[in-house]
N, C-alpha and C positions, 0 to 999 in steps of 0.2 A: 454528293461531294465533288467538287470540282476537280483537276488535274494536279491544279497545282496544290490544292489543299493534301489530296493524296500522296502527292511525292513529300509534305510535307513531316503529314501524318506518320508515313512509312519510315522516314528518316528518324522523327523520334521513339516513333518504339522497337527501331531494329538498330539499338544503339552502337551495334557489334559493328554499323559501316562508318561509324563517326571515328576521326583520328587518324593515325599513321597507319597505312596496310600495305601486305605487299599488292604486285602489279595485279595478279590473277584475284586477291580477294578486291581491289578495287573493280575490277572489271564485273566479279559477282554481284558486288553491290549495284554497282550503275545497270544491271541486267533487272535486277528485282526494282530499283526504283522508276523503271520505265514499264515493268509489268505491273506494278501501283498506280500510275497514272493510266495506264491504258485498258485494264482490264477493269478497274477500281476496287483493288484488294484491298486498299487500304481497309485497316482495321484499330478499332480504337486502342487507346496505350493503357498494359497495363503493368509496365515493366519492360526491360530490357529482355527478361525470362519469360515472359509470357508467353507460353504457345498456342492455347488457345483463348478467346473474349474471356471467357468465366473462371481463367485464373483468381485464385485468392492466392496474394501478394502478404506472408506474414515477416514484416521487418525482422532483422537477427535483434535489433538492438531490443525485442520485445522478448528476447527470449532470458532463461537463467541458465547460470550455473551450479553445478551440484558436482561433487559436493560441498565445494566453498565456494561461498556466492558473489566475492572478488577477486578469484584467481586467473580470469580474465580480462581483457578490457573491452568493454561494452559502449558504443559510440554511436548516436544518433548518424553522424557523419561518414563512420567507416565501417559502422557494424562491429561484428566481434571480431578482433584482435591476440596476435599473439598464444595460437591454440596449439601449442608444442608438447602437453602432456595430456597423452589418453586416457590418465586416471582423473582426467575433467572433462564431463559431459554437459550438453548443449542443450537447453529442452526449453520448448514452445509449449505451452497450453490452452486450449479455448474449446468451445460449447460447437461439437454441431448437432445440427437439428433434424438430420434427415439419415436414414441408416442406405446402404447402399455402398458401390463401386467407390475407393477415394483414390485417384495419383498423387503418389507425392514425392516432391523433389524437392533439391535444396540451390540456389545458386552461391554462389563460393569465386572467390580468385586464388589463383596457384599460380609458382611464376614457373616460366620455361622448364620444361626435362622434370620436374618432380611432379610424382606419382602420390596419391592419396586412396587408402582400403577405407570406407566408411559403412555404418550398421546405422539403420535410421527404425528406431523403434514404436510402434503406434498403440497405446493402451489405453483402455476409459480406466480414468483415474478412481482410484478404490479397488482394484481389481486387478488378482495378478496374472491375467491371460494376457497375452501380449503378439504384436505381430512382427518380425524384426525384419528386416530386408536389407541387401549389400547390395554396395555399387563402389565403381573405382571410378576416381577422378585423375585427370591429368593436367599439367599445368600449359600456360599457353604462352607465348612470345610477348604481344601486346597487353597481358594482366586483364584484360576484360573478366567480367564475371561469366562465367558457365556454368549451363543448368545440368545438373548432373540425377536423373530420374532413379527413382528403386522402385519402378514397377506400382502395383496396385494395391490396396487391404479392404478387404469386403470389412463396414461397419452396419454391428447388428444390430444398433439402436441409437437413438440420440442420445446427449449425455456430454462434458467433460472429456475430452481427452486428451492427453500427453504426447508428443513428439519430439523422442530421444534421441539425440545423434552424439554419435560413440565414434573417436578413432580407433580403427584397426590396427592400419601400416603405414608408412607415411616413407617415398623415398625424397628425401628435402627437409626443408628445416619443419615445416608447421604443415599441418591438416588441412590448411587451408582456410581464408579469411571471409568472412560469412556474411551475404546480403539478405537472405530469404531464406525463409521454406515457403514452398508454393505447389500448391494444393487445386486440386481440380476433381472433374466426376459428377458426380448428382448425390454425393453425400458434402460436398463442400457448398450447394446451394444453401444460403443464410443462414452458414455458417458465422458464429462470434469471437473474434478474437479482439485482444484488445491493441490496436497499431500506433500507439502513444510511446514516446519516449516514458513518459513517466510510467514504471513498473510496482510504484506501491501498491498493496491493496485500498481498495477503499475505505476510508473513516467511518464507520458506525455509530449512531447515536441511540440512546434511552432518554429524551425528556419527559419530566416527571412535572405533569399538570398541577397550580395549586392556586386557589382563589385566589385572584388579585388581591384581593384585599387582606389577605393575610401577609401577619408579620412575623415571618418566620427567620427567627432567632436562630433556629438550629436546625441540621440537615444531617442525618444518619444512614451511613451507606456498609455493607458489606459487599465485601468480592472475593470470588474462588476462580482462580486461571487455573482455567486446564491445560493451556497448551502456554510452552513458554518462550519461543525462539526467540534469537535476539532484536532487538528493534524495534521493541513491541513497548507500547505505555498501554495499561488499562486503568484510566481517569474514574475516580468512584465518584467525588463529588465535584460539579463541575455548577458554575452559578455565573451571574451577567457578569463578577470581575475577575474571574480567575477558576484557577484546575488542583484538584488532591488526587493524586491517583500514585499508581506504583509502575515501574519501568525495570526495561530490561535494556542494558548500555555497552555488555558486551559481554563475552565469556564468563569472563568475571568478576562484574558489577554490576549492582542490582541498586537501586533508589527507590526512596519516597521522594513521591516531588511536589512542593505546592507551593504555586505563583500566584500575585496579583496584578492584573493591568494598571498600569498609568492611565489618567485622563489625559485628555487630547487625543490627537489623531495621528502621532508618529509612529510611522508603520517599523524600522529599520532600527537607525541611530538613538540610543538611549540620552546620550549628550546632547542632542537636540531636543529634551525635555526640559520645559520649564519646573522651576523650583518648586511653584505652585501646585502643580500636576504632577510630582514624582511620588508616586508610593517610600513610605518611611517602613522599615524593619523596628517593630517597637521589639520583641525578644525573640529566642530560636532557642532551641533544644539542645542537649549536650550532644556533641559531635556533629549538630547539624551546621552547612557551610551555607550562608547566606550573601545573596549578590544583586545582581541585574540581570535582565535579556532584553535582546532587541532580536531584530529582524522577523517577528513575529507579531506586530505590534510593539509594546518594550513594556516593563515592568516590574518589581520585587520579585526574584526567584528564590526559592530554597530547596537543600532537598539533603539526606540523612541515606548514605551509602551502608546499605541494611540489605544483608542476607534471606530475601523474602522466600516462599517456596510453591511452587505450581501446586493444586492439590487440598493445599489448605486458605482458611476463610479467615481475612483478616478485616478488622473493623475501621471504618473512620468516621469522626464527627468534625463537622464545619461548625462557626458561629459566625455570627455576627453582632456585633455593638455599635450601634449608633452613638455618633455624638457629635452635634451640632450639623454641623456640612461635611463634615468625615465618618467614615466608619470602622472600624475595626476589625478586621477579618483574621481568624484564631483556626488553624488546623492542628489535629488532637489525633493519634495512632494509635489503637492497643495492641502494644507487645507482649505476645502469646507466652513467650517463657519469661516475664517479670510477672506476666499476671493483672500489668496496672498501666492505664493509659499514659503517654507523654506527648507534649509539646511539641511539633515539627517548629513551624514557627507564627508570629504574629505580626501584622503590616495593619499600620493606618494607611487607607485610599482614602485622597482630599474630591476634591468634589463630587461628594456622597453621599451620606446618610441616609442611605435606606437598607433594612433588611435583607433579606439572601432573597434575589429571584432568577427565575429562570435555569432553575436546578436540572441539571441531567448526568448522563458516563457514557465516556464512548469509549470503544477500544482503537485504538490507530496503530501504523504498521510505518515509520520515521524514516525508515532507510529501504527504497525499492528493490535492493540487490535481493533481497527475499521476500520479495512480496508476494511466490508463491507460497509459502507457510502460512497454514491456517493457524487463526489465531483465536480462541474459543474460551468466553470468561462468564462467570454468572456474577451475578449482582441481586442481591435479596434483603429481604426486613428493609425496606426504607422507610424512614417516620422523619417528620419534621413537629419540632418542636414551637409552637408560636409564644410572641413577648408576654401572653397570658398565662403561660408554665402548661399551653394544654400538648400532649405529644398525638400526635395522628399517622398511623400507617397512610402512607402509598402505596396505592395497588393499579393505577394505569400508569401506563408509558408509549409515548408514540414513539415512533421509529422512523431513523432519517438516519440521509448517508452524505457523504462529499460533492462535490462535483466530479470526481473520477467514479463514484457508483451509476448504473444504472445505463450509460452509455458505454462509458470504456471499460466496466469490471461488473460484474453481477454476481459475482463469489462471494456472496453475504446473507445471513441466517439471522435470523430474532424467533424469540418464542418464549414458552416458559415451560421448565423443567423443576420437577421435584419442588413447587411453590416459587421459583426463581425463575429471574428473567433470566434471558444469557443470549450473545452477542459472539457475532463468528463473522470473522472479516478471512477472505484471503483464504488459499490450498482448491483453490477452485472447487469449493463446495460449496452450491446455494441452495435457497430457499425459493417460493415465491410468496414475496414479502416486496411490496411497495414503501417508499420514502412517502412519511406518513401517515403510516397504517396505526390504528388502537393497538395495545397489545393488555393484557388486563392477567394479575395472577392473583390467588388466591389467597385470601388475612393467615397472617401467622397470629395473630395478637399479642407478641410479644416486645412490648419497646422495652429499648436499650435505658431500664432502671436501674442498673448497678453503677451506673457512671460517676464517677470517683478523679474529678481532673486537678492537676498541678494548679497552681496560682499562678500568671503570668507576670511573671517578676523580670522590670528594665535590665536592662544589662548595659553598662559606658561602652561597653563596646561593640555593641547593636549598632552602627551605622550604618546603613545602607549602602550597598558598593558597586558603583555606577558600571556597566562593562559597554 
């Protein structure tokens, strides 16, 4: 490296000499940028905190809050924001690989004369041993970020783990505003975290292989969530134009929801769909509200604000009806305390007419403010019914994840339990399961022969409603 590349080098990762200083921290600087070029300390960047090459650099903006998971503000740009109550903790999660010596620190800005008590706690997650460590932070003149160390924690194995930062004391308004935790030692060696703005977990899929050539009329799904935090959809029947599944929308609202795509190719604006290409609402169910979405592609939405419950197995049946170049696509719920299936709702898709394909479920996790929360559903008895009235169990599924699995998140599970598949995104719990792997569970032989469904009777006021 050359002189000037060093003095360069040095200036960018010792960012503490950039900006307004006083006379003597100027002079400090220009001492250390001329021992850069003359010794060739330079050293590569890895952070303004870095103090040594093999810092691991884990953005704040990757981290959550607990125990409400917008009580802060969370900012690719400025990190976390506005940390003025100690009854809201800070936590980081990721995978390392090597057990051994780990340092870890946090970098943080404070302004002038305020004082910050902090507890930075180190756990493998599932496990209530824990290692906590204190340090006091200070504020500084220039707001620069400061790395503020707590010391070491012997890790006894690879694994999962959590790093919890807790205010203690705080003299000043806030705890101080959060760039990192950064990590070093020979247990932060390839080490996983994920350094992505986006904090969802990753989407998981079950598609459920079936001869091309069949024409499958109907598609029979059940699902039992176990776990049910908010933000969570678990999709039961999912095919080429659309999703039935059930959702969690916030404290206290729970959905069925099933949508159909539009043809064409507008990803956004529903109003920029032709007449020709929009999905028609032929009827919906009592209380169910019937609309539009965009920005997802765009298409017929529906969905039926229903008190579902974690725990228990609720049913859905898909159809399909062809007719001519359109098809008709009919989602059916059995309500456990009526006893008897109903109508969610019914949409003609126009340039169509083919039978249901490309059947799968996946669980997805909408809103990343919790996307540590594992999110853990079974799904079982799948049978598809073809235009010859024959029913047939499915018993493989492959398995496939998002583009946020596998790179940025690996906190995902498939398998099969008790004869059923089940699907776990998210809480930093994996498997090792590859984006698609077979997964194969065992015949129930039991198809869904009691089925007993409503007529699909028009409704004048079944319009379609553009959003």
């Amino acid at each position: 490296m050359g002189r000037l590349a060093r003095i360069v080098d040095a200036m960018v990762c010792n960012r503490s000499c950039l900006g307004p200083r006083s006379s003597a921290a100027l002079v400090a600087c220009a001492l250390f940028f001329v021992a850069a070029a003359v010794t060739g300390a330079g050293r590569p960047c890895y952070g303004a905190d870095a103090a040594v090459p093999d810092t691991l650099r884990v953005p704040a903006f990757t981290a959550y809050i607990e125990p409400a998971p917008d009580a802060l503000k969370v900012s690719d740009r400025t990190g976390i924001t506005g940390w003025t109550d100690a009854a809201k903790k800070v936590v980081w999660y990721g995978k390392l690989s090597n057990a051994g010596k780990l340092d870890i620190a946090v970098s943080l800005r404070l302004p002038d004369k305020a004082v910050s008590g902090l507890r930075l706690t180190v756990a493998a997650v599932g496990r209530a041993d824990s290692s906590p460590h204190t340090a006091e932070a200070k504020g500084s003149a220039d707001a620069q970020p400061q790395t503020v160390a707590f010391g070491t924690v012997d890790i006894p194995a690879p694994g999962y783990y959590s790093f919890t930062l807790e205010g203690v004391s705080k003299e000043g308004r806030t705890f101080g505003d959060l760039d990192a935790l950064l990590l070093s030692g020979p247990a932060a060696k390839d080490a996983h975290f994920n350094l992505k703005p986006r904090r969802n977990a990753a989407s998981v899929h079950l598609g459920y292989p079936v001869p091309k050539s069949a024409a499958v009329e109907w598609f029979y799904n059940e699902v039992t969530v176990k776990t049910d935090p908010l933000w969570s959809y678990y999709m039961a029947c999912g095919f080429h134009r659309g999703y039935f599944g059930i959702q969690v929308n916030s404290p206290t609202e729970r959905r069925i929801i099933f949508s159909v795509w539009d043809s064409g190719n507008e990803a956004v604006d529903r109003k920029k769909v032709a007449a020709e290409d929009t999905v028609q609402l032929v009827a919906k169910g009592e209380g169910v509200f019937a609309g539009g979405f965009g920005n997802e592609g765009t298409g017929g939405h529906s969905h039926l604000v229903y008190n579902w419950k974690a725990g228990e197995t609720y049913r859905f049946l898909l159809s399909a009806k062809p007719d001519g170049k359109e098809t008709v696509y009919s989602g059916y719920f059995f309500f456990p305390e009526k006893k008897a299936w109903g109508l969610i709702a019914s949409f003609r898709a126009p340039k169509d007419g083919s039978y249901l394909k490309g059947l799968y479920s996946f669980n997805e996790n909408f809103g990343g403010a919790n996307g540590d929360k594992r999110r853990l559903a079974e799904f079982g008895n799948q049978w598809i019914k073809t235009s010859d009235g024959q029913w047939t169990e499915l018993l493989t599924a492959h398995f496939t994840h998002d583009a946020t699995g596998g790179k940025d998140r690996t906190d995902y599970a498939a398998g099969v339990v008790e004869g059923r598949f089940y699907l776990s995104n998210g809480g930093f719990v994996g498997e090792p399961i590859k984006s698609g792997d077979k997964i194969v569970r065992p015949a129930m032989g039991k198809p869904p022969a009691d089925i007993e469904l409503p007529a699909i009777v028009p409704k004048p006021d079944a319009a379609d409603q553009k959003k």
